[in-house]
C-alpha positions in Angstrom: -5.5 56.7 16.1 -8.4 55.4 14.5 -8.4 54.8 10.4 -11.0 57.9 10.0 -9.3 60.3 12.0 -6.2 59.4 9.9 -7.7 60.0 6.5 -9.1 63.3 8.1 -5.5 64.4 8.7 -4.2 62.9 5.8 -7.0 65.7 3.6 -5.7 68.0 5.5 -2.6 67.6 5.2 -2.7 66.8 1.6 -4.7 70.7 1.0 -1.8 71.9 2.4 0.2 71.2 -1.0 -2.6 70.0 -3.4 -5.4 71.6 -5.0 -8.5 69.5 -3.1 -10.0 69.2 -7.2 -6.3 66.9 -7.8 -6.4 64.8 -4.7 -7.9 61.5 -5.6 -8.5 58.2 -3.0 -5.2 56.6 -4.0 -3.6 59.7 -3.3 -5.1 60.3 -0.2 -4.5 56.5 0.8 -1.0 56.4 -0.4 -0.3 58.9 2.3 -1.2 57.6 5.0 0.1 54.5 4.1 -3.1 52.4 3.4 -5.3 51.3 0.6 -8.3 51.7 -1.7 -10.5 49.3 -0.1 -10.2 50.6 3.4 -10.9 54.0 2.1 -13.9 52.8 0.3 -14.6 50.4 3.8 -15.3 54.1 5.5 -16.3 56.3 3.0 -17.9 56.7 -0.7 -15.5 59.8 -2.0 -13.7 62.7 -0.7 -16.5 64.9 0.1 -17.2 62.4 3.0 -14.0 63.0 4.4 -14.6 66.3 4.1 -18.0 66.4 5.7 -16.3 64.1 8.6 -13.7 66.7 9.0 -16.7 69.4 9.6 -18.4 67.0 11.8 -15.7 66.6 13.8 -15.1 70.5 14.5 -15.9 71.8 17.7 -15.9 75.6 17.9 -16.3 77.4 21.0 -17.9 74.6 22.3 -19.2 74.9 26.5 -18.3 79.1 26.0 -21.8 80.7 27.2 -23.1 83.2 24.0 -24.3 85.9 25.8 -23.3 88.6 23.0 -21.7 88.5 19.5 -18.0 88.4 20.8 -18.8 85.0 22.2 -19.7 83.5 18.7 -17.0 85.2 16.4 -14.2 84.9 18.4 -13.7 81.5 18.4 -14.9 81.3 14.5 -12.6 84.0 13.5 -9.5 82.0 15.6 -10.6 78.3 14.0 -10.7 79.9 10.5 -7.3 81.5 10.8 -5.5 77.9 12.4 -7.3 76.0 9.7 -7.0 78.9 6.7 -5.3 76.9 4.0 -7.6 74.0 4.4 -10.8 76.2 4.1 -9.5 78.3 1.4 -9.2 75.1 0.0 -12.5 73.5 0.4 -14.4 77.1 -0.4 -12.6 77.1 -3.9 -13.4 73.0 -4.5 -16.4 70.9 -5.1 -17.0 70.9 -1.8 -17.9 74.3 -0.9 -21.0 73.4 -0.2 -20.0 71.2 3.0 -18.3 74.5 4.0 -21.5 76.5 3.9 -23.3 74.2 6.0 -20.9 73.7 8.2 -21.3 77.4 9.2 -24.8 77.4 8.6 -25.2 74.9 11.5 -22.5 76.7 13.5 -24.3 79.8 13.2 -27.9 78.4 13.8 -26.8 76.6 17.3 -25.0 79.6 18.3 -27.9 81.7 17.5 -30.2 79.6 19.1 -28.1 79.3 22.2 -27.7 83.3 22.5 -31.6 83.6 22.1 -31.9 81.1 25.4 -29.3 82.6 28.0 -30.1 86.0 27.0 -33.8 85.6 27.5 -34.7 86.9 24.4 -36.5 84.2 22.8 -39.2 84.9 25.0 -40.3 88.5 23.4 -39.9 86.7 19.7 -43.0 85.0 18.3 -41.7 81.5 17.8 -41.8 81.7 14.0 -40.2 85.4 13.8 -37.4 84.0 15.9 -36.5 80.7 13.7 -36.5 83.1 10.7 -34.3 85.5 12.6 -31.9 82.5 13.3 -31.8 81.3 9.6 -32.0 84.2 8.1 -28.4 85.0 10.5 -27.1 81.9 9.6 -27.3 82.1 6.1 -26.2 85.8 5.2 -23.2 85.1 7.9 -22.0 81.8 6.4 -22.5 83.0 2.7 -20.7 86.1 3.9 -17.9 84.0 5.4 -17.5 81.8 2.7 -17.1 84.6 0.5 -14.5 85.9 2.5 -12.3 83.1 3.3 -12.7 82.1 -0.8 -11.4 85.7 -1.7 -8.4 85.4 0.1 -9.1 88.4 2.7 -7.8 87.3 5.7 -6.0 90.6 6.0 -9.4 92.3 6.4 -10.6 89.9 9.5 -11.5 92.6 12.1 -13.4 94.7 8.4 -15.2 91.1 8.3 -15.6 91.3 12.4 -16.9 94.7 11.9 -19.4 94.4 9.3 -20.6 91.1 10.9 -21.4 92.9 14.5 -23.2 95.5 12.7 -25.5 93.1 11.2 -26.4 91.4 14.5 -27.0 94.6 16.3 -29.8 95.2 13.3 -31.3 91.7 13.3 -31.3 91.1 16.9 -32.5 94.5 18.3 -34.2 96.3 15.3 -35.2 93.1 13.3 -38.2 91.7 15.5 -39.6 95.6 16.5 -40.0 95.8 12.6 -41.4 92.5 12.4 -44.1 93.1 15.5 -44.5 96.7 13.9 -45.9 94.9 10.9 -48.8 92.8 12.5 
C-alpha cells in the first residue's frame, strides 16, 4: 500500500473516534506509524487528505444513468458505508471539500443522464448547463445538510424529496425556460 492511500485510511480511521477539528499531522502520522516530514513530503495539511480521500471515490462508476434511480442509489449506499466519516467532514473545516465532492458527482452524473437519454438535444446548450448546475448545487447543499443533521433515519424522505425535484427540473424546467423566449 502506497504512503497516500495509508494516510487516507489512517483519516478515516482516525474520524471514526476523533473529532476531524482535533486530529492534527502528528496524530494522523503517529498512527500509521510514520512521521511529520513524510506527511508534509505528500501533502500541506489535512484538508488535502481529505480532498484525496474525495478524489479517490468512485460512485456508481460504468452504471449507465438512464433515470434518477441510477444516480441516488449508489450515492445513498456510499453515504451510508462511509456515514461517520462524512458526518464528520460536513461538521469540520472541511465541509467545503464535501460540497464539491457532490457537486462534481452530481454534475457528471447529470451530464451523463442528458447524453444516453437523448435529451440534451431538445436543451439549448446554455439552458442545459444551468439545468446541470443548478441540480448539482441544490442536491449537494441539500445532502450536505442532511448527512450534517444527523438524518440518516429519513434516507428514503431524502430519496423522496430528491426524485421530486428531478422530475420538475428535467421535464418541466426547460418547457418553462423555452416558454420564456
Amino acid at each position: 500500500m502506497k504512503i497516500e492511500e495509508k494516510y487516507r485510511q489512517g483519516l478515516k480511521r482516525l474520524m471514526k473516534t476523533t473529532p476531524l477539528d482535533e486530529i492534527n499531522v502528528v496524530m494522523l502520522s503517529n498512527a500509521i506509524k510514520s512521521n511529520r516530514q513524510t506527511f508534509y513530503y505528500h501533502y500541506r495539511d489535512l484538508s488535502d487528505v481529505i480532498e484525496s480521500i474525495f478524489l479517490k471515490e468512485r460512485i456508481g462508476y460504468g452504471a449507465k444513468i438512464l433515470d434518477f434511480e441510477n444516480i441516488i442509489k449508489p450515492l445513498i449506499a456510499y453515504i451510508n458505508s462511509n456515514f461517520s466519516f462524512l458526518f464528520a467532514v460536513s461538521s469540520s473545516f472541511a465541509e467545503g471539500n464535501l460540497t464539491n465532492f457532490l457537486y462534481s458527482y452530481f454534475t457528471q452524473k447529470t451530464t451523463q443522464y442528458f447524453k444516453l437519454t437523448k435529451k440534451e438535444d431538445s436543451i439549448a446548450q446554455s439552458h442545459l448547463t444551468c439545468i446541470i448546475r443548478y441540480i448539482s448545487s441544490l442536491f449537494s447543499s441539500e445532502i450536505v445538510f442532511w448527512i450534517s443533521s444527523k438524518r440518516k433515519e429519513r434516507q428514503t424522505h431524502l430519496q423522496k424529496r430528491l426524485t421530486l425535484l428531478w422530475n420538475y427540473l428535467i421535464d418541466v424546467y426547460p418547457k418553462e425556460m423555452k416558454a420564456l423566449k
